[in-house]
Steps between C-alpha positions, in 0.01 A plus 500: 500500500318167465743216355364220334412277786261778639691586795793747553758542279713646217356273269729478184480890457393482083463868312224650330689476210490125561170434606405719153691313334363143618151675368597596159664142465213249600259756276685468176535163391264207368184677524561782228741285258230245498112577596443689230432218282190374709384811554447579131350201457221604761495851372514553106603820532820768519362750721336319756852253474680773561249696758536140739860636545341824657263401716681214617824773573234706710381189717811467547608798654175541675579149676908654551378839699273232749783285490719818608276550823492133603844433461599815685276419762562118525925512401519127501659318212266253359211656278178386507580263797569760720253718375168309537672296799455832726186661302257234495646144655798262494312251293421799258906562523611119472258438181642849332899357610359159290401715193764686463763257596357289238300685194721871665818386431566122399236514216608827340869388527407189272268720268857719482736279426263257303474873275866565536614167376225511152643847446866384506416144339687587158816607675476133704358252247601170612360601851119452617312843621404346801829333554682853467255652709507272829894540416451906553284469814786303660792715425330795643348302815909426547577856443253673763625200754796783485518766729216751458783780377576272201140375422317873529809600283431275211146558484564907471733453212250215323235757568711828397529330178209353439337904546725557194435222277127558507561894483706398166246235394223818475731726338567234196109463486407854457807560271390231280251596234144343383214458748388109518184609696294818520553596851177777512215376615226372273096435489447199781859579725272684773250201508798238543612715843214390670493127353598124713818525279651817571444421867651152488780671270549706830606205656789448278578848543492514874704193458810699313447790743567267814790650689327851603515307831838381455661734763273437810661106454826662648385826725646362791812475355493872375678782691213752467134292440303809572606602181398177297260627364764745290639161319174320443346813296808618347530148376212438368456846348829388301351152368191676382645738295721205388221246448279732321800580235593120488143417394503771257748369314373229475196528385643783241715218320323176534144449394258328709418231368915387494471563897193329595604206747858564439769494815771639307351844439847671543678305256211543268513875460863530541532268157263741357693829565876339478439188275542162576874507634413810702225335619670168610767817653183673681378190648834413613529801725098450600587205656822600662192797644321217632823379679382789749185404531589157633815648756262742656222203557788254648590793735140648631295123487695346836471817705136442483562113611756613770261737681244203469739264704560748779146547597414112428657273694361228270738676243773605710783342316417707187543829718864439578776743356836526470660770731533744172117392490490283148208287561662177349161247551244669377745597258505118413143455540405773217752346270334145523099695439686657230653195355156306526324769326735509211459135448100482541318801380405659177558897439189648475347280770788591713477871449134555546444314774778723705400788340164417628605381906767761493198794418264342805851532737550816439123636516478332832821678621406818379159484660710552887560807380165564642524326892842703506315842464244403715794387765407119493831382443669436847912562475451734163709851504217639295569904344878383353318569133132514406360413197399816324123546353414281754254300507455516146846350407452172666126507416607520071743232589215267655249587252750451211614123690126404520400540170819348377460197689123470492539479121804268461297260783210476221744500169766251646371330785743222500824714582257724748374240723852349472634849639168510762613150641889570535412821732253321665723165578735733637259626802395136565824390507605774780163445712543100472879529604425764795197240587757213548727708668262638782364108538913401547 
């Protein structure tokens, strides 16, 4: 198989069951305990709230089975680096390594542990959230600077358990009586499907489903990555259903108006169906969810930056290992992005403008789906797994992508153009550095 250097090798020989697991642990996290909020505030409306949750699940596995093929093909760890690095161009590559080694993995690990540390404030008064939260980022960056046996081991039994708290979390919603908010749709819901909001709202949602990909960050390291496409679908098929219940509940016991704007959605309808000590109990356990969230980030983010440094010699310092092949720079270099983030940026800012440059990665990477069909991707092992329905699955992924981003470019064009500039600065960075390397 391919290691994670691209050449021969045994790479670190990570399960399925792993790779699945990595999936279903960057998906559930910040996005669903705390989007909601702005998303309601954009659309007035249960249904449509809740439908975002839908549509958003089926992008998601739409963008998974493409994912599947490309990562089968191309079993290199490194994401959307490796992926538009040998579809379209190295500059392509090196600006989708900047994006998600920045707004991928350093920015959602502050958004997590930023929502980790407000939902387990009351437990740690005398401590501030953003204190608490670069605290977090560095005890797990010291814990995956372990041996990869001990670091993929914690983050299965965080995950394992955070499956079960949010299983538990729906269960006390729909036993609890009294319906906050009609959840049937009413006279204007179709309209609002179609309107700037719900599209920008998609953003958000897109946002909270980031992690389909999560897998492809490690295929070289997997013992089997013609069957990736097996964990990417059958975990994101499992957040779905999850994210659709989660959102259910909440809408069911907290009125709208209470969740407009809010981050701490969780803790809000947990006080409604436990009262306010089972709430402050609820949000406890949220945050300890969270603690997932931020583990799996730590662990994926420096691959990315790893597989950057061994085709760069401009960043070949960040692509050394150890021999068990714990990538302890770029490990380093994601914890000081994630440390400046925490200090500098506000939430919502923060979480739309990746939501927004993560969505353009991503529909850029699944758009080689089409030069590897048409056999314009030298090196690929094309046939390991194709995308079924095809073309139309990667087609409804694009078309979905397009009219997300075309809207949120018009609605918020601050956080857009932000997102437009960081992929772009990455390409001109890469063609400047190979200019003054051919001229040396």
């Amino acid at each position: 198989m391919t290691s994670g250097n691209g050449g021969a090798g045994r790479g670190l020989g990570l399960s399925l069951w792993t790779a699945a697991m990595f999936v279903v642990a960057n998906m559930i996290g910040t996005g669903v305990f705390t989007s909601l909020g702005f998303q309601v505030a954009a659309v007035p409306s249960a249904f449509p709230a809740l439908l975002l949750w839908v549509v958003g699940g089926l992008v998601a596995l739409a963008g998974a089975l493409v994912y599947g093929e490309l990562g089968a093909a191309l079993p290199r760890s490194g994401g959307e680096y490796n992926l538009l690095r040998r579809s379209f161009h190295p500059a392509a590559g090196f600006a989708g390594g900047c994006v998600s080694a920045t707004m991928g993995f350093a920015a959602p690990t502050a958004l997590a542990a930023v929502a980790m540390a407000t939902y387990l404030q009351p437990l740690f008064p005398g401590i501030e959230p953003v204190h608490f939260a670069a605290g977090t980022v560095i005890a797990f960056t010291a814990v995956h600077s372990l041996p990869v046996g001990w670091s993929s081991g914690v983050n299965n039994a965080l995950t394992a358990a955070k499956i079960l708290l949010v299983i538990a979390f729906c269960c006390m919603g729909f036993w609890a009586g009294g319906v906050a908010t009609p959840l049937v749709p009413k006279p204007g819901d179709f309209g609002l499907l179609a309107s700037p909001g719900f599209a920008v709202s998609l953003v958000f949602v897109s946002y909270a489903y980031t992690g389909w990909n999560a897998a492809v960050y490690i295929v070289g390291d997997l013992r089997r990555p013609e069957r990736l496409a097996r964990a990417l679908v059958a975990g994101t098929l499992l957040v779905t259903v999850l994210y659709v219940l989660v959102n259910f509940v909440i809408l069911r016991a907290v009125p709208l108006e209470d969740l407009a704007g809010r981050i701490e959605i969780g803790y809000l309808a947990a006080e409604r169906i436990l009262g306010a000590t089972g709430g402050r109990v609820m949000a406890a356990v949220l945050g300890l969810v969270l603690a997932s969230t931020v583990s799996a980030m730590v662990f994926l983010g420096p691959r990315v930056v790893r597989a950057m440094g061994e085709d760069e010699p401009f960043l070949r310092p960040l692509g050394r290992a150890t021999a068990g092949g714990i990538p302890h720079r770029a490990l380093l270099l994601q914890l000081g992005i994630t440390l400046v983030l925490l200090y500098s940026g506000t939430f919502e800012q923060i979480l739309l403008y990746a939501g927004f440059t993560l969505n353009l990665m991503t529909a850029a990477a699944v758009a080689g789906v089409f030069r590897l069909r048409a056999g314009r991707i030298p090196g690929a092992v094309p046939g390991r797994f194709r995308t079924p329905l095809y073309p139309a699955v990667p087609l409804f992924f694009l078309g979905m992508s397009a009219w997300t981003l075309g809207y949120t470019l018009l609605e918020r064009p601050a956080e857009s153009l932000l997102g437009l500039a960081t992929a772009s600065a990455g390409a001109v960075v890469y063609l400047l550095a190979k200019r003054s390397s051919n001229r040396g």
